[in-house]
C-alpha angles and dihedrals in degrees: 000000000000138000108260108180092323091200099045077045097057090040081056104049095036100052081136091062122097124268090260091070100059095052118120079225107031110190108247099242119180111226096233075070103063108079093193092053083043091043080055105040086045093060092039086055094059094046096048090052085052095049095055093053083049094046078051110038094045094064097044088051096053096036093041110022100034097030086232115191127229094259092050097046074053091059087041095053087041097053092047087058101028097090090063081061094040111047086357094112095031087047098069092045092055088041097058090053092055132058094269088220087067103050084052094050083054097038074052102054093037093052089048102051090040081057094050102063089059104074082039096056088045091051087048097055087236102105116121130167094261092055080060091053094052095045088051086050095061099039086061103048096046072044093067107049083044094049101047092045089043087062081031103063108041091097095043078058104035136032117271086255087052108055094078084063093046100049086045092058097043082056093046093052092053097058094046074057095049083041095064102005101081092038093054090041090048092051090042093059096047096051097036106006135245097287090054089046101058089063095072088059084049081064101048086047089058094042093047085049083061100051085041088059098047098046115097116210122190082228112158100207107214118259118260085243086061096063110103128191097301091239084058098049089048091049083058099057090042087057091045103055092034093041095067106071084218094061092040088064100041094046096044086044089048094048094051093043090053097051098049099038087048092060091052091036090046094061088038101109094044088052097054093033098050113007099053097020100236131164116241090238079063100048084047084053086051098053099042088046079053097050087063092070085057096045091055085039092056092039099049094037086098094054100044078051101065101028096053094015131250088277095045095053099057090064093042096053087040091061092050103050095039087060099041094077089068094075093062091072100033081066092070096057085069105028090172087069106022091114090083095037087058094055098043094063084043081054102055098033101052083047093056105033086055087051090053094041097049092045103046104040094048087058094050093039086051099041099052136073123256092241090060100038097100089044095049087050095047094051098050091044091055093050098045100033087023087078094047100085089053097052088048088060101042082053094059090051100048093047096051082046115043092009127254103282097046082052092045091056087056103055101044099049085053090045075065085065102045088084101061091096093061108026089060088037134097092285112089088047087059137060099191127037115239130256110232123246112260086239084061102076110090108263108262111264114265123260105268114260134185117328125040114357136219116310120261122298133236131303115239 
């Protein structure tokens, strides 16, 4: 790929953007600030550090307080993921046809209301495992269509020499979250219990759903005569990710990575709980220890950028967090001392995974179209999240058959393997990656004729 005319390129593929961004001179503005970028990333703050006592609190409930077996902690953790394999790829085609803000101020409502049954079930005397399934259904899927607009609509907020900083500071943000959220969920549980404890997350949702309202985006939402039939649009999104040999290898690396890392994650609280014995205010420790190692990853990614390059920094953060995961069974070889052990691999993982985050979603978020942002999105996050429900069953399955630790070991030695992609590919030979060339983005769909018409549109 070649420069052509990088700044024409970039007035092109950013006609969302504010007028600022297409200025020959934009003004250098700091986003602290932008009040509408900082209205957002508030409400998003709240949400993220509910999310982490949920992401807690869930699995205790179901391990401590329901006696859940392996294989069903397996369904749990699939029914949380599924939806990415099930309206993943349909999801960023219906999305680019809404304002993306929209779709998150209903994920929002729709997580928080989902949530909310679950502390009045368990009042009640009514809560089962499968209540907890269901529940985990319909917060992903609401998860989906929040999560694609969420990468979708940062530069629909921020300049196109901006969305590297934002992207830094909403990281930023979700490990401060990680950081406090597990230990004051921990101690939460343990003072009140889980299903106390989930209505706190109800709260941040709601929150999150207000900023969201009062945050303005220079979205253009496509007219009704660009839609084209919705297997085509997908199609599109698929070419376009699989099309750029950068995005082949990162998505192939991430979708290994996930499956593997969700069938030692999945049995993760069982592991900590039973196996070692551990409280859940010490598993929240461990988490929030291992958030640290996010937050300085988020914090120094800049600088590791310019000092090693953009292309350069995805290898260098792969080989640390494929090796991490060994450290979760080699705790239970010394179970005496397996607490810093714990936090150690949280460390180092957390570190790495925000260095290639950063680094990654800021190239493919620079390097599309606006028209196509929701479907590039969609399309990685089905093929890399798409893979997690069936790892958290086979999980399940692994650990009822050959035991938790046995399955943990697995896992960890093939997460070694999920870099190669991107360890033998282009990377090392460049510093920066590359900007695409303006012929590269799939053609827009024609404007329906005579025969069958568009595919349905989305659902409000």
């Amino acid at each position: 790929m070649t420069k052509l005319n990088q700044s024409r390129t970039l007035i092109d593929m950013s006609q969302s953007v504010p007028d600022e961004a297409a200025s020959d001179t934009p003004v250098t503005r700091s986003l602290w600030r932008d009040g509408n970028f900082l209205t957002m990333w508030s409400g998003q703050a709240f949400s993220q550090f509910g999310a982490q006592i949920t992401e807690l609190a869930i699995p205790v409930l179901a391990v401590l307080l329901l006696g859940a077996t392996e294989f069903e902690v397996g369904v749990l953790t699939a029914a949380n993921v599924a939806a990415f394999l099930i309206v993943g790829l349909p999801a960023g085609a219906w999305i680019d046809r809404m304002r993306k803000r929209h779709v998150m101020i209903w994920a929002d409502a729709a997580r928080a209301v989902a949530l909310g049954a679950v502390p009045l079930l368990w009042m009640l005397g009514m809560l089962q495992i499968w209540h907890l399934v269901l529940v985990a259904l319909i917060m992903g899927i609401a998860t989906v269509f929040f999560d694609v607009s969420y990468q979708s609509i940062i530069p629909s907020l921020v300049r196109t020499d901006q969305i590297g900083e934002a992207n830094g500071k909403l990281e930023s943000t979700q490990q401060l979250a990680g950081l406090a959220g597990p230990a004051v969920g921990g101690g939460l549980i343990s003072a009140l219990s889980a299903p106390i404890a989930v209505v706190a997350t109800v709260g941040t949702y709601l929150v999150s759903m207000v900023a969201l309202l009062f945050t303005r985006d220079h979205e253009v939402r496509r007219a009704p005569e660009d839609h084209g039939p919705i297997l085509r649009e997908i199609g599109d999104g698929l070419r376009w990710v699989f099309g750029n040999r950068f995005l082949r290898r990162i998505v192939a690396t991430t979708g290994l990575a996930n499956f593997f890392g969700t069938i030692a994650t999945t049995l993760l609280p069982i592991f900590i709980l039973r196996t070692l014995e551990l409280s859940p205010a010490e598993m929240g420790v461990i988490f929030s220890l291992g958030a640290v190692g996010g937050l300085v990853g988020a914090v120094v990614t800049p600088r590791i950028i310019r000092r090693i390059g953009e292309a350069r920094a995805i290898p260098v953060s792969v080989i640390g967090f494929s090796l991490a995961p060994l450290l979760l069974p080699v705790a239970s070889l010394v179970p005496q001392i397996a607490f810093p052990f714990l936090v150690l691999q949280s460390f180092v993982f957390s570190f790495t995974v925000l260095l290639y985050n950063i680094t990654q979603v800021t190239f493919r978020q620079r390097i599309t179209p606006p028209r196509l942002l929701g479907r590039m999105n969609a399309s990685i996050r089905f093929c890399v999240w798409g893979v997690m429900p069936i790892a958290a069953l086979i999980a399940g399955a692994l650990g009822t058959w050959i035991g938790v630790v046995p399955t943990i070991w697995i896992a960890s030695i093939l997460e070694m393997f999920a870099g190669l992609f991107v360890l033998i590919g282009p990377f090392w030979s460049l510093r920066d990656l590359p900007d695409p060339e303006p012929a590269a983005a799939p053609a827009p769909a024609p404007a329906p004729g005579p025969g069958p018409g568009p595919g349905p549109g989305p659902t409000t």
